[in-house]
N, C-alpha and C positions, 0 to 999 in steps of 0.2 A: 773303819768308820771315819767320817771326815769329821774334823775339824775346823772351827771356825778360820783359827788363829794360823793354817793351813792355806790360807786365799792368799792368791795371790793377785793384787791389785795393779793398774795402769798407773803410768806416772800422774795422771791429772787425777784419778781418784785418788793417792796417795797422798797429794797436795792437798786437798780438799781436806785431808781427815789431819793435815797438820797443821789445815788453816795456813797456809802459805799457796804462793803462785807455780804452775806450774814451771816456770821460767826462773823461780828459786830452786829448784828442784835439778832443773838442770845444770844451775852456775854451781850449785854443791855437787854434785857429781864430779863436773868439769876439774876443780879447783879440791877437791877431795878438800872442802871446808868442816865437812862433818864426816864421821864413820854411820855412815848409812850404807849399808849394804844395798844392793841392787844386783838384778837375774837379764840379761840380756838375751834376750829371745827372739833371731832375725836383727830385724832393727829394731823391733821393739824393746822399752825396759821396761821391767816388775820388779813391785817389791812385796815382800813377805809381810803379811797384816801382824804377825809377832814382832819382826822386824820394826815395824812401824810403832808399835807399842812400846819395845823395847828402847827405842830411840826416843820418844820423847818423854819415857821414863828417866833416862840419863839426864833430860835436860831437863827435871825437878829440882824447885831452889827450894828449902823449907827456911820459912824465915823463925827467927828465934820468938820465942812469946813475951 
């Protein structure tokens, strides 16, 4: 049965869904500025929509009350 969290998304839909450019998308690839995973397919990149969750899970700040 598929899975949402299963898709795998374009670098520009990726971006979108982190609210960043896609051209941040590639300077962190590049400069491995973040542990974001990515699927290189051809020349194409993808990433994992859990992946993508996953990642800006990590970058939650809970502030104190």
């Amino acid at each position: 049965m598929f899975n949402e969290n299963d898709r795998l998304l374009s670098r520009e839909e990726a971006a979108q869904f982190l609210g960043v450019s896609k051209g941040t998308l590639e300077v962190w690839a590049c400069t491995k500025r973040y542990n974001l995973p990515y699927i290189k397919v051809g020349r194409l990149v993808k990433y994992w929509l859990s992946d993508l969750h996953a990642f800006a899970q990590s970058r939650k700040i809970e502030s104190p009350i």
